[in-house]
MIPASE-818867 format. One record per atom (N, C-alpha, C): residue number from 1; residue in three letters; atom name; z, x, y negated. Coordinates in steps of 0.1 Angstrom, whole numbers, plus 2048, in hexadecimal, padded with zeros to 3 digits. Layout:
BEGIN
ATOM  pos  code  site    w    u    v
ATOM  NUM   ALA    CA    Z    X    Y
...
end
This chain:
BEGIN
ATOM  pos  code  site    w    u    v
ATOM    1   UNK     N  E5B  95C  C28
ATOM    1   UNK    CA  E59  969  C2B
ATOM    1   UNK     C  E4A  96C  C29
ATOM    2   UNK     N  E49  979  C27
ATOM    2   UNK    CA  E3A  97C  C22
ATOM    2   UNK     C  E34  988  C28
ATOM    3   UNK     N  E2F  98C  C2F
ATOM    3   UNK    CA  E25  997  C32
ATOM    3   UNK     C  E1B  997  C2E
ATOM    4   UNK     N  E16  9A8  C31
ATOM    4   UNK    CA  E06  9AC  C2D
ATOM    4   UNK     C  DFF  9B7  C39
ATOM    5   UNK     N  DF4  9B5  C3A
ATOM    5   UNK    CA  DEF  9C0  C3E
ATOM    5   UNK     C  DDF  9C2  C3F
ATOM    6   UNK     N  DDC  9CB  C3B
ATOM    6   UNK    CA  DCE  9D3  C39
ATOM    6   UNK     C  DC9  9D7  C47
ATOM    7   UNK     N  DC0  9CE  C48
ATOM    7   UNK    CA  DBB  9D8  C5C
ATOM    7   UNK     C  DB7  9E1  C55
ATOM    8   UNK     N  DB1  9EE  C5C
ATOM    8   UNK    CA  DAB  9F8  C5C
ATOM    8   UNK     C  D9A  9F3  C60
ATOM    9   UNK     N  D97  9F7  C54
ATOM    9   UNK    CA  D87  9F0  C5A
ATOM    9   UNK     C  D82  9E5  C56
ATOM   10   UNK     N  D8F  9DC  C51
ATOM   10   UNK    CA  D92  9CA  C52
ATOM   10   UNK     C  D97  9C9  C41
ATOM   11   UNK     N  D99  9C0  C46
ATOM   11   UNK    CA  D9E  9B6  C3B
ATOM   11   UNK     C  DAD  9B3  C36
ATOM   12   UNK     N  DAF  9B0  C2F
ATOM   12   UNK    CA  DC3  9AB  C2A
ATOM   12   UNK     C  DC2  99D  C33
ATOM   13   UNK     N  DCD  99F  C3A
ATOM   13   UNK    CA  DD5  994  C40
ATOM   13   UNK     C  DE3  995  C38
ATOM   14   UNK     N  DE6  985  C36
ATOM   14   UNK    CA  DF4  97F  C30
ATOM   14   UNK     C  DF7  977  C38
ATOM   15   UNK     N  E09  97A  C3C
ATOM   15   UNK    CA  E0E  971  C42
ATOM   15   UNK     C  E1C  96B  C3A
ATOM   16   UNK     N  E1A  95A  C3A
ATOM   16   UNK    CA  E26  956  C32
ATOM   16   UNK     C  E2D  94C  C40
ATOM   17   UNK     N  E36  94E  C40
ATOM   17   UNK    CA  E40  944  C46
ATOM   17   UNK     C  E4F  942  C47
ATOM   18   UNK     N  E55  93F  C4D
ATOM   18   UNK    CA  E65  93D  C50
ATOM   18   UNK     C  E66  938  C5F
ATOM   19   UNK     N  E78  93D  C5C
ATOM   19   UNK    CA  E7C  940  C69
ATOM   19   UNK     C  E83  934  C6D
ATOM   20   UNK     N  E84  929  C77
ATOM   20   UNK    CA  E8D  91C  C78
ATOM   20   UNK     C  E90  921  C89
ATOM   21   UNK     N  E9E  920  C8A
ATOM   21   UNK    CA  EA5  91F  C93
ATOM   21   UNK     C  E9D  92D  C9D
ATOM   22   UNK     N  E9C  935  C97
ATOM   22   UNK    CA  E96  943  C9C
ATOM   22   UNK     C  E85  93F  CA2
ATOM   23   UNK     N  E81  939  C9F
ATOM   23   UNK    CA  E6E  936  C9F
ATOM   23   UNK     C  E68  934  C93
ATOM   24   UNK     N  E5D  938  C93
ATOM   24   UNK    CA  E53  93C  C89
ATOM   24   UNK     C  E50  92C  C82
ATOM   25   UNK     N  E5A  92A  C73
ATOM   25   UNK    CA  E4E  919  C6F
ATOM   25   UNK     C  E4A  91F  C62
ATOM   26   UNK     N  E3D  915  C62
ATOM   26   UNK    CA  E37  90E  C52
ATOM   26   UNK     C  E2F  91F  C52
ATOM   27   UNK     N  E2F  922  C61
ATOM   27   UNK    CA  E21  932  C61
ATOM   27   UNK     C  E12  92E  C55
ATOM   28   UNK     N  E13  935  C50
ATOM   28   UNK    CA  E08  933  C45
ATOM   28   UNK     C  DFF  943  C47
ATOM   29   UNK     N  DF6  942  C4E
ATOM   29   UNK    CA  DED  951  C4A
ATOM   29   UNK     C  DE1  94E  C43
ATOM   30   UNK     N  DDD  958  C3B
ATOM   30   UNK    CA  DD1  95C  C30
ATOM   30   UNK     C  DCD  968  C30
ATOM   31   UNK     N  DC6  96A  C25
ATOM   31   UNK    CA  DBD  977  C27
ATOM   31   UNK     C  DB3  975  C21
ATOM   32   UNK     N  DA9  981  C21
ATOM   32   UNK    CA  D9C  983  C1B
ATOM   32   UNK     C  D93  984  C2C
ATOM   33   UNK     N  D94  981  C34
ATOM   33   UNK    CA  D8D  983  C3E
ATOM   33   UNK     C  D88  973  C42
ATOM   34   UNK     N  D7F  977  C4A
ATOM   34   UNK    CA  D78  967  C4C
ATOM   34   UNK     C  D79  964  C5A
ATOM   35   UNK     N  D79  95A  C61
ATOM   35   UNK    CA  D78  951  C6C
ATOM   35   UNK     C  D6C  947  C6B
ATOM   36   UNK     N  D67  94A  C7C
ATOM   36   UNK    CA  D5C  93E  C7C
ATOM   36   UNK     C  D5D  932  C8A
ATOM   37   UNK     N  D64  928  C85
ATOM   37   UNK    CA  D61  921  C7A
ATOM   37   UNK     C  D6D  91F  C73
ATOM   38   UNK     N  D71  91E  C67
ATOM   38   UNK    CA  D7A  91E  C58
ATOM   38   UNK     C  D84  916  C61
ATOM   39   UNK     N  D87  90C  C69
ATOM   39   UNK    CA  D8E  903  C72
ATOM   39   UNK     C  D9B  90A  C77
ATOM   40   UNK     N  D92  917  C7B
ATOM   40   UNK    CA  D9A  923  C88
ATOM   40   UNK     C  DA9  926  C7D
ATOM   41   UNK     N  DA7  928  C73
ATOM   41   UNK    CA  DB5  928  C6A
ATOM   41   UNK     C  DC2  921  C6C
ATOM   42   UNK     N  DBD  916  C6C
ATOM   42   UNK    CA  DCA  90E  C70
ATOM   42   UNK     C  DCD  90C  C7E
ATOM   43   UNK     N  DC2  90F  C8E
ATOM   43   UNK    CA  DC6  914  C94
ATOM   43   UNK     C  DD2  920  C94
ATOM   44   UNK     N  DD0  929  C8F
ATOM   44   UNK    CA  DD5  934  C8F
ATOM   44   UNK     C  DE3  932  C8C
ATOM   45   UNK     N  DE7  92B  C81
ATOM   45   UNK    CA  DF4  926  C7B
ATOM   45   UNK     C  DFE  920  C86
ATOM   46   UNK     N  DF7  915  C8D
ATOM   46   UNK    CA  DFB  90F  C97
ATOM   46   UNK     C  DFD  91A  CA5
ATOM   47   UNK     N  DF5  921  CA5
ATOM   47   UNK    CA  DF5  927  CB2
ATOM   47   UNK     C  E05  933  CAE
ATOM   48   UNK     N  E0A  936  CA4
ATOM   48   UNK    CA  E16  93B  CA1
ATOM   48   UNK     C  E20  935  C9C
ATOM   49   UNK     N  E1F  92A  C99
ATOM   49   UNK    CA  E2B  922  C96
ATOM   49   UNK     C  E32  91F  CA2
ATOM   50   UNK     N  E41  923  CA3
ATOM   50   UNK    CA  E47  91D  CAD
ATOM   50   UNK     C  E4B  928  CB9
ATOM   51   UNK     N  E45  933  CB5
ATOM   51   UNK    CA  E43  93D  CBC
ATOM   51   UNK     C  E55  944  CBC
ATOM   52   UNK     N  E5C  94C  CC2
ATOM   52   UNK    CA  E67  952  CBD
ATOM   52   UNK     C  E6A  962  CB4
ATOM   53   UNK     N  E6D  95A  CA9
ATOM   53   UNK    CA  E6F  968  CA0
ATOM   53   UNK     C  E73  973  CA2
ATOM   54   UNK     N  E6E  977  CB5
ATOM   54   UNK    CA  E75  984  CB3
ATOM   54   UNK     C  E68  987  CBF
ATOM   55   UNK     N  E5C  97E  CBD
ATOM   55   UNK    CA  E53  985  CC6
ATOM   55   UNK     C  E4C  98C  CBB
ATOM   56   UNK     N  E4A  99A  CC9
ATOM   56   UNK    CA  E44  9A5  CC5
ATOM   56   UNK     C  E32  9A2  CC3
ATOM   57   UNK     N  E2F  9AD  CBF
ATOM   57   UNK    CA  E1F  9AD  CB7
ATOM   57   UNK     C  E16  9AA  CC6
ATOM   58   UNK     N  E19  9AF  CD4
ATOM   58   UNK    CA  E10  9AC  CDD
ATOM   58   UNK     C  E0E  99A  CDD
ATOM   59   UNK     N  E1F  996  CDE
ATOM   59   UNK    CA  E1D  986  CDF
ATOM   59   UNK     C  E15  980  CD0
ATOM   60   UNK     N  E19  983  CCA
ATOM   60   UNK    CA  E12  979  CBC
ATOM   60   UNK     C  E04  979  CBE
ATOM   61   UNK     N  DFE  987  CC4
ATOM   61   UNK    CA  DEE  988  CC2
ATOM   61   UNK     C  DEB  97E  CCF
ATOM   62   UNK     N  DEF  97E  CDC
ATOM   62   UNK    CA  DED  976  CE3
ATOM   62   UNK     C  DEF  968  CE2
ATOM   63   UNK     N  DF9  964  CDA
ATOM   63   UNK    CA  DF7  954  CD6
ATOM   63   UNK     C  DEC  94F  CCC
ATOM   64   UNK     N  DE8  959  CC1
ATOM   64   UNK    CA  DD7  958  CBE
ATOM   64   UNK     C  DD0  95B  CC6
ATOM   65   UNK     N  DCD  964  CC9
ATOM   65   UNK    CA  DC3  961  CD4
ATOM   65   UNK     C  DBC  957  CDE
ATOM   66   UNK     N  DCB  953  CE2
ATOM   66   UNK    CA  DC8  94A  CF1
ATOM   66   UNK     C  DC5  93C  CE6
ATOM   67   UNK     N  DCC  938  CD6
ATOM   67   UNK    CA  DCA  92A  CD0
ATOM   67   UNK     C  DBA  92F  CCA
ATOM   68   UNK     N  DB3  93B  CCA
ATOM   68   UNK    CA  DAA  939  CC2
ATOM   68   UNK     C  D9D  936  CD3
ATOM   69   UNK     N  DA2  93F  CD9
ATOM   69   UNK    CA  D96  941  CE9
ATOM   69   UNK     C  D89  94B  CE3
ATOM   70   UNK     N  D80  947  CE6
ATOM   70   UNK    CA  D74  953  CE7
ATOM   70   UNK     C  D6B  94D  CDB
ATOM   71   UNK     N  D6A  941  CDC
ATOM   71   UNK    CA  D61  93E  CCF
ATOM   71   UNK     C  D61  93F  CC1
ATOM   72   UNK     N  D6C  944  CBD
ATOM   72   UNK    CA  D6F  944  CB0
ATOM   72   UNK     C  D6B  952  CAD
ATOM   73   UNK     N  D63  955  CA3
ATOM   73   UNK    CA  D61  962  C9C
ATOM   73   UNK     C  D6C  963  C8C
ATOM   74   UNK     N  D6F  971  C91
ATOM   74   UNK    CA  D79  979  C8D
ATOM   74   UNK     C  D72  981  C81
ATOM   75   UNK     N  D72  983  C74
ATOM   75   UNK    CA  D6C  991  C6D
ATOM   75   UNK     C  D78  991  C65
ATOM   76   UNK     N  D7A  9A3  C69
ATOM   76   UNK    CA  D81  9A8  C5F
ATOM   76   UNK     C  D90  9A7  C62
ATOM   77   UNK     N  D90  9A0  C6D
ATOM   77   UNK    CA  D9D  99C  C70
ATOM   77   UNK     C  DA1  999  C81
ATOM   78   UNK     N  DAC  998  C85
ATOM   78   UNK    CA  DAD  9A0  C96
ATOM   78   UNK     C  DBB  994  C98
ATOM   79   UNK     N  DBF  993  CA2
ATOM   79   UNK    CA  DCC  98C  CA9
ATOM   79   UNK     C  DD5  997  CA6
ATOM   80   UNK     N  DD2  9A3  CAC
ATOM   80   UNK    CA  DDD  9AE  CA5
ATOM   80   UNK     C  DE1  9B0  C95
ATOM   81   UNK     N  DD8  9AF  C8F
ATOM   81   UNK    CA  DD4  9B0  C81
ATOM   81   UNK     C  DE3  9A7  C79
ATOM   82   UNK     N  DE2  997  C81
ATOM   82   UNK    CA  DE6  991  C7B
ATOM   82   UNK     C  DF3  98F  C7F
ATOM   83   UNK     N  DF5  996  C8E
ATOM   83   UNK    CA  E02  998  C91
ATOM   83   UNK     C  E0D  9A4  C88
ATOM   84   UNK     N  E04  9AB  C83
ATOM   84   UNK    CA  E0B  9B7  C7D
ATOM   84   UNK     C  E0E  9AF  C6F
ATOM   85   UNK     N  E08  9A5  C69
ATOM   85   UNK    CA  E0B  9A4  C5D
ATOM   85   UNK     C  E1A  999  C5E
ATOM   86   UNK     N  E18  98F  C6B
ATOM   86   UNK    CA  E22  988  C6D
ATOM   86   UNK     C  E34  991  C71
ATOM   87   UNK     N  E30  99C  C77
ATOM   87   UNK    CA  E39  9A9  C79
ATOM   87   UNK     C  E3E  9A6  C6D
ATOM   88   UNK     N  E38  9B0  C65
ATOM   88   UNK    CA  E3A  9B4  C51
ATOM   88   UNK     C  E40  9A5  C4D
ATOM   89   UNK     N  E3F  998  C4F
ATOM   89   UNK    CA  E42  98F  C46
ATOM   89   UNK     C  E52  98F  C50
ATOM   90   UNK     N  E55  990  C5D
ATOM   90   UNK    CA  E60  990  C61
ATOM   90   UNK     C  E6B  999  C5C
ATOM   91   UNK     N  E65  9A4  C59
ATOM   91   UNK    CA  E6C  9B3  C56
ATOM   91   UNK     C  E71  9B6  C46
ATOM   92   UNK     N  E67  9AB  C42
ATOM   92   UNK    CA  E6B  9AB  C33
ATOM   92   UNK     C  E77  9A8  C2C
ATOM   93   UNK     N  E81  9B0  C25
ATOM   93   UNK    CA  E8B  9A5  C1D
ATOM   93   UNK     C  E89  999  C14
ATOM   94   UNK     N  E94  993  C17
ATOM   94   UNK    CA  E94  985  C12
ATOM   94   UNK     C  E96  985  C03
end
């Protein structure tokens, strides 16, 4: 499955993954936006994998959030940001 989305202000977030036994695997996100430090990425992957494919955009942005915490700089890109693109890759046809 594949989503997109353009923040307003921000950058393109891409979300690729699949659905196993109704939870989020093999979460892959990208983008043109940057994280400090480059590491926080695969945080982020982890912090949604596993999650249930039917949580809404408050829950997704809070499982980044809480896996990234305060030190990680964000440009161009948001927990919401990437929850909307994870939305779009759910919503999409197969």
């Amino acid at each position: 499955m594949h989503g997109e989305y353009k923040m307003p202000g921000g950058k393109l977030v891409v979300a690729d993954l699949e659905v196993s036994n109704g939870n989020l695997s093999r979460v892959r996100i990208s983008g043109d936006f940057f994280l400090e430090p480059d590491t926080a990425l695969t945080l982020i992957d982890v912090a949604l994998s596993g999650l249930p494919a039917t949580a809404d955009g408050e829950e997704l942005a809070a499982a980044v959030r809480a896996m990234l915490g305060p030190h990680v700089g964000m440009y161009g890109v948001s927990p919401e940001s990437i929850a909307v693109a994870v939305q779009r890759a759910l919503e999409a046809p197969p």
